[in-house]
C-alpha positions in Angstrom: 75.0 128.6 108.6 76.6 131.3 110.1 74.5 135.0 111.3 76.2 137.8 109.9 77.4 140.6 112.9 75.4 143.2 112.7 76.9 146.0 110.7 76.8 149.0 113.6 79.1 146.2 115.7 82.1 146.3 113.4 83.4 148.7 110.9 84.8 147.6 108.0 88.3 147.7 107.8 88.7 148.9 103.6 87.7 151.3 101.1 84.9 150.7 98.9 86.3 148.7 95.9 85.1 150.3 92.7 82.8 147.3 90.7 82.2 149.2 88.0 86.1 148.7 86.6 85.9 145.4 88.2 83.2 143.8 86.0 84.7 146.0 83.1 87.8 144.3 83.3 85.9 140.7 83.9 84.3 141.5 80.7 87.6 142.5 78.7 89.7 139.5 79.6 86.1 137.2 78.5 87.0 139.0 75.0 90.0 137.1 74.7 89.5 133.6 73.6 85.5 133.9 74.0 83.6 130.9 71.9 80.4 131.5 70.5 78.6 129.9 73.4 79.6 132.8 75.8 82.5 131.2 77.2 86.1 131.1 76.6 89.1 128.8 75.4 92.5 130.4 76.6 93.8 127.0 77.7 97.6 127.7 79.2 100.4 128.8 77.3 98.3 129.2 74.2 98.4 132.5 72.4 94.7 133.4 74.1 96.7 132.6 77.5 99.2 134.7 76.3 96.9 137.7 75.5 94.9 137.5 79.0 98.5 137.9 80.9 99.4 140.7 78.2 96.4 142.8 79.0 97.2 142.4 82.7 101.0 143.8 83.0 99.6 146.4 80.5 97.2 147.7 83.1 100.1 147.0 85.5 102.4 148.8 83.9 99.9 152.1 83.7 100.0 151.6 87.5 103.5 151.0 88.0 103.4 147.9 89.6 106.5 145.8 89.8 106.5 142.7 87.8 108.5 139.3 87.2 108.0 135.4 86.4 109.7 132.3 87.7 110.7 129.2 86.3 107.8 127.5 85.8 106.3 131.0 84.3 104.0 132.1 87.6 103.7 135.7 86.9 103.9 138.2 90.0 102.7 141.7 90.4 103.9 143.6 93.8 102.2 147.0 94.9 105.5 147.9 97.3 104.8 148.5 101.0 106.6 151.0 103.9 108.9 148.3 104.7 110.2 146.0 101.4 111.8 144.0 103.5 108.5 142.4 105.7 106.9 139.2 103.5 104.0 140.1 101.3 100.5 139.3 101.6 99.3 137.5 98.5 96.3 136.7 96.5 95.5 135.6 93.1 94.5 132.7 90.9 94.7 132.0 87.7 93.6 133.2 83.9 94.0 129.8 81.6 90.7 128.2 81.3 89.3 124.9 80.0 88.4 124.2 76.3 84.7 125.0 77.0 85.4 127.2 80.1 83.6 129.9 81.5 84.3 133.8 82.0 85.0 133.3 85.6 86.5 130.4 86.7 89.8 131.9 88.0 90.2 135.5 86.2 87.9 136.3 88.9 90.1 135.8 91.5 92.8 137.5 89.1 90.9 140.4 88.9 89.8 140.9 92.5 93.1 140.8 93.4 94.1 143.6 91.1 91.0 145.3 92.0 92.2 145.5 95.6 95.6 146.9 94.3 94.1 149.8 92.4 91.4 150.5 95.2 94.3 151.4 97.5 95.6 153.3 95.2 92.5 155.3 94.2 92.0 155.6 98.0 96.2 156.9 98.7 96.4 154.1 100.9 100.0 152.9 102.3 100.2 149.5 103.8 102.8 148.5 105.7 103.9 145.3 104.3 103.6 144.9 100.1 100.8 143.5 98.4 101.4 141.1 95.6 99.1 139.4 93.1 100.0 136.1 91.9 99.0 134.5 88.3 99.7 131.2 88.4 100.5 128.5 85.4 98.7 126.4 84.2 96.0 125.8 87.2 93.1 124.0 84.8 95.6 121.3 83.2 93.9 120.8 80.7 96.5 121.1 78.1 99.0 120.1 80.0 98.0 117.4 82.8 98.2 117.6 85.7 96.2 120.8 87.1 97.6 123.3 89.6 101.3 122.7 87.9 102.6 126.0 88.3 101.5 126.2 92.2 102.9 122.9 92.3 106.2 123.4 91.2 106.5 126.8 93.4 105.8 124.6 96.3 108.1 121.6 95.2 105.7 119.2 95.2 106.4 118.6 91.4 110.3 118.6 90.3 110.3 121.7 88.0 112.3 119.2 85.1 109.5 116.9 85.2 106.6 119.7 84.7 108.8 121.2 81.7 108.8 117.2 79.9 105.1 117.2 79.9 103.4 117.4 76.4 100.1 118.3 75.3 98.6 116.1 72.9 99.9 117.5 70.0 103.7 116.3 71.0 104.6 120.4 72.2 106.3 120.0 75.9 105.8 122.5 78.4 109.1 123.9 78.5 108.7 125.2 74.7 105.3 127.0 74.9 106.9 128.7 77.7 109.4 129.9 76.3 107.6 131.2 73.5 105.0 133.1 75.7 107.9 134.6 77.5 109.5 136.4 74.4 105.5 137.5 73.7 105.2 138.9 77.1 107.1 142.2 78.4 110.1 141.7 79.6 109.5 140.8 83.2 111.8 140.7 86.6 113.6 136.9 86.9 112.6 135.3 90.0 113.4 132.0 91.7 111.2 129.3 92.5 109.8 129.4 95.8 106.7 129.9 97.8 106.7 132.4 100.4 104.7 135.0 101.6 102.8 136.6 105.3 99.5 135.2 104.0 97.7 134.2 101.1 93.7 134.4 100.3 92.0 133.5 97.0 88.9 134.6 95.8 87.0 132.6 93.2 83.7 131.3 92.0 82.4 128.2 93.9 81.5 126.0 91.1 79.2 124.6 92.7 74.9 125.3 94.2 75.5 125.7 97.6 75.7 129.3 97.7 73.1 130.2 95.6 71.0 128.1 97.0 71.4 129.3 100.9 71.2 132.4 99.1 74.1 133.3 100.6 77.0 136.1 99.4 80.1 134.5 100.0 81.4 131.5 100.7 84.3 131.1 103.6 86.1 128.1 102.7 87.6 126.4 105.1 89.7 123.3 103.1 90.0 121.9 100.0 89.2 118.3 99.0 92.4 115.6 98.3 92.8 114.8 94.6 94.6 112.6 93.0 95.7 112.2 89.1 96.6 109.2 87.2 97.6 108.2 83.3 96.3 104.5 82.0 98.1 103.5 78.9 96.8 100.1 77.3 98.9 98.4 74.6 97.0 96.1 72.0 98.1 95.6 68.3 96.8 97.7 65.4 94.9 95.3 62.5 92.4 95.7 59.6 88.8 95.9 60.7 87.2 94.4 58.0 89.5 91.4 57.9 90.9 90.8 61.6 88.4 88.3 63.7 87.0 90.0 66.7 88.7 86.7 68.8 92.1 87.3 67.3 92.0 91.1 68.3 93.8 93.0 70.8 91.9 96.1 70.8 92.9 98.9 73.5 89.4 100.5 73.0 87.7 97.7 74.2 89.5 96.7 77.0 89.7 100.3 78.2 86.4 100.8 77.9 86.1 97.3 79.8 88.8 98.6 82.4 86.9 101.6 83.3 83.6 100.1 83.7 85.8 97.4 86.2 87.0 100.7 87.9 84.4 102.4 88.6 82.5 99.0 90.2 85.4 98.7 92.1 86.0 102.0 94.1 81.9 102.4 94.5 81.0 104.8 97.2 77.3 104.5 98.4 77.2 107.7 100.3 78.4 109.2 96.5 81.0 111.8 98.4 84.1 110.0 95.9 84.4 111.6 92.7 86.0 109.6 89.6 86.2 111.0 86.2 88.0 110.1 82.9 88.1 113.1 81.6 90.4 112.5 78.5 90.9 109.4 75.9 93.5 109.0 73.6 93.1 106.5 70.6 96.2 105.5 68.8 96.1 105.6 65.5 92.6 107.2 65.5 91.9 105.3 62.1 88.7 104.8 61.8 89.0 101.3 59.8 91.5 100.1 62.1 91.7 98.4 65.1 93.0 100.5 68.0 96.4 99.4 69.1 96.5 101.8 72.0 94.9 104.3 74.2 95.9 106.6 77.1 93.4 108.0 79.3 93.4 109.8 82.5 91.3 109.7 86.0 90.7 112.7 88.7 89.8 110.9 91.8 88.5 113.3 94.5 87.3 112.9 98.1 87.9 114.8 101.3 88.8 111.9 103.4 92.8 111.3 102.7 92.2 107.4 103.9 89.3 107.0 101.6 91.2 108.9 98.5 94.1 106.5 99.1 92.1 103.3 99.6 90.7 104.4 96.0 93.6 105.0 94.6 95.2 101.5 95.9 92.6 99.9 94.0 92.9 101.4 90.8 96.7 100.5 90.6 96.0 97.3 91.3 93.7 96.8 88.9 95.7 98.8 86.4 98.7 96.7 86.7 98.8 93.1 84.6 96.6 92.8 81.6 92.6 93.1 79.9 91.2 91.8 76.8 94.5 90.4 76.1 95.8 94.3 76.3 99.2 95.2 78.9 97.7 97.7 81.1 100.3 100.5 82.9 99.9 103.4 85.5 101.3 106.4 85.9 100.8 108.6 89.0 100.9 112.3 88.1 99.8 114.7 90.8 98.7 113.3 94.7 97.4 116.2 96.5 96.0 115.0 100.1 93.1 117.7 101.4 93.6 120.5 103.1 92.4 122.2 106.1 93.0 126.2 105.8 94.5 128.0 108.4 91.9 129.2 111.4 93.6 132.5 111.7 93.3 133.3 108.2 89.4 132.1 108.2 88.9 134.1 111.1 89.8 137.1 109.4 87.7 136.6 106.2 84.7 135.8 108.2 85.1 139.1 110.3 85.6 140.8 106.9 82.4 139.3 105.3 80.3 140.3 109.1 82.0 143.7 108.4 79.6 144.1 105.4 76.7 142.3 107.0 77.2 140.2 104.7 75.0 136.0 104.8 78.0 133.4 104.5 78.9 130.1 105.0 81.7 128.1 105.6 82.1 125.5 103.3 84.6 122.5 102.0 86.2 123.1 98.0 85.0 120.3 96.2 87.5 121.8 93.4 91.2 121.8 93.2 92.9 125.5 93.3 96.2 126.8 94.0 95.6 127.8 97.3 96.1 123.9 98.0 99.4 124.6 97.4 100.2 127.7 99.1 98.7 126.1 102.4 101.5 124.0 103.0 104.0 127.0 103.0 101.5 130.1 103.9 98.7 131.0 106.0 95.8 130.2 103.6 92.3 130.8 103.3 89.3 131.3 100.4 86.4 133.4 99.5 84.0 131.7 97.3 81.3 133.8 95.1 78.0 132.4 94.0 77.7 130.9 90.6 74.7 130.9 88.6 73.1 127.4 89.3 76.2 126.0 90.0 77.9 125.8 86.5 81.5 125.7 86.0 83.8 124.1 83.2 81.1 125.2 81.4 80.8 127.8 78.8 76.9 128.5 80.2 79.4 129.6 83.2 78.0 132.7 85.3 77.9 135.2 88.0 76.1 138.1 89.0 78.2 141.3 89.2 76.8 142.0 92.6 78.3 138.8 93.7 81.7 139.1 91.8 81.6 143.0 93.9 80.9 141.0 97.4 84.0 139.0 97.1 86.5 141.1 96.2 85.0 143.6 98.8 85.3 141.1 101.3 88.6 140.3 99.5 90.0 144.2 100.2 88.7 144.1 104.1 90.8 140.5 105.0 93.8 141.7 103.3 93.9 144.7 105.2 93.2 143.2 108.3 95.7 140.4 108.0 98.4 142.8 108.1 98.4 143.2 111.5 97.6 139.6 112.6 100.3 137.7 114.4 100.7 135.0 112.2 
């Protein structure tokens, strides 16, 4: 645990963000695709995703910030500084959620970000070098697999060709539901791919108890955890239930069922620090009077350790390669991220920010994926994390207070005004 300074020792370095038109806006982009459980479905490039990133340039336009998209559709809103030509400092996150997703679960960090743009406006302040607020595709992935795509791409990591061939399950590829967003959206400044920028620092909601429970009011992450993302497909042979022996079936079901209960034995972790999750099933022909001739499903593997996460993911190659049940068995590899340590400079200056306020914090390791992963391995990077009621997340009981949602984008304002003048 870390002491905050006392308040008298440093001054803080930003104006006072205005929370009141934060948690408005937090509460007009949960209007857009909210469910009736209090939560939202604006999965990306859906018309509800469209919508949120609507609203936004519309209250970007009123401030006459300077817009554009790139290939893979990452929108970017600049607030110019005295000299153009120096690198911007960025922040930002994204606004597609999962099917049963919360209100905050990356629109916060949206939001803060814009919050900081308007607050140096309200307040006449210049800064030397521009500001710029990132929205990136297509974080959650859960339309489109794999997550962070859009923050991928920018950092090459995944070929732009290959992200635009992905399809959701309905047989609609990325490239299209782009390109029909785009003509929804305003017209908006052409930009290459690329990842750039002096610094970057993302605010979001830590999805997990820690915080609340050290009662804490931010979070100073220092790294994210390594993830990788694969696709099983099992092939059997479609055939009458009610006429087809159970010894003369090949039935994907039941070997992938069998196949995931051999995985998880496999990659076993007494200390419990690996995470594996199927997450998504596909049954083809999803008849329910015939057997199932093949099925597709998909496994997040987590852990923080880049030696463990590959060992694991060694393991369930080999284990997915050959046959089951009489079933061919195939894997695909879509995303390997290896963790990620965030720069010290960068966590420096958030921690001095959060001290600033006299603010309790702790430093603390993502257990979630988020685009800053990316952005690290081209740009000074570092994290603020928010409290989240109990810990929920992917989760339409989602929640935060509006105190907490204030302390982070506070903190937010202070770092990004600071980092302008570190020598990074």
């Amino acid at each position: 645990m870390n002491a905050p300074t006392p308040p008298s020792s440093l001054t803080p370095v930003g104006p006072r963000i205005n929370s009141h038109r934060l948690w408005e806006h937090v509460c007009a982009m949960a209007r857009i695709g909210a469910t009736a459980k209090g939560g939202v479905n604006r999965q990306a490039l859906t018309a509800e995703d469209t919508q949120g990133k609507t609203l936004l340039l519309q209250w970007a336009s009123r401030r006459g910030y300077q817009t554009s998209i790139d290939p893979i559709g990452n929108l970017f809103i600049r607030r110019p500084g005295r000299n153009p030509g120096l690198s911007p400092v960025l922040t930002g996150s994204h606004l597609d959620s999962q099917p049963t997703g919360g209100r905050f679960d990356g629109v916060y960090g949206v939001l803060a970000g814009f919050e900081v743009l308007e607050t140096l406006d309200d307040h006449g302040m210049e800064t030397e070098r521009p500001i710029e607020l990132v929205v990136w595709m297509n974080e959650e992935g859960s339309r489109f697999p794999p997550p962070t795509m859009g923050s991928a791409v920018a950092a090459g990591a995944l070929p732009l060709a290959d992200a635009l061939a992905i399809k959701d399950v309905s047989g609609i590829d990325v490239e299209s539901a782009l390109k029909a967003q785009v003509a929804e959206l305003p017209v908006l400044e052409k930009r290459p791919l690329g990842m750039s920028g002096f610094a970057y620092i993302e605010a979001h909601i830590e999805q997990g108890p820690i915080l609340e429970n050290q009662a804490c009011d931010v979070g100073i992450v220092t790294g994210i955890q390594g993830l990788h993302a694969y696709e099983i497909q099992l092939l059997g042979a479609e055939a009458h239930a009610g006429t087809t022996p159970l010894r003369h079936r090949k039935d994907a079901l039941v070997a992938a069922t069998t196949l995931i209960g051999y995985l998880r034995a496999a990659i076993d972790d007494p200390e419990d620090i690996l995470r594996f999750t199927v997450g998504r099933l596909e049954v083809y022909p999803g008849s329910p009077n015939t057997v199932p001739g093949r099925v597709t499903f998909n496994i997040d593997l987590r852990h923080p350790d880049p030696d463990s996460l590959l060992r694991a993911g060694e393991t369930i190659l080999r284990l997915c390669a050959g046959e089951i049940e009489g079933c061919p068995v195939s894997a695909k590899v879509l995303l390997r991220s290896t963790p990620i340590t965030f720069d010290d400079r960068v966590v420096a200056t958030v921690r001095k920010a959060a001290s600033g306020r006299a603010m309790k914090f702790l430093d603390i390791v993502s257990g979630a994926t988020h685009d800053a992963k990316y952005t690290a391995q081209h740009i000074p990077t570092g994290m603020i994390f928010v409290p989240c009621e109990k810990g929920i997340s992917h989760n339409e009981a989602e929640n935060a207070r509006e105190v907490d949602v204030a302390a982070g984008a506070q903190v937010l304002c202070d770092a990004m005004l600071a980092i302008m003048s570190e020598p990074l």
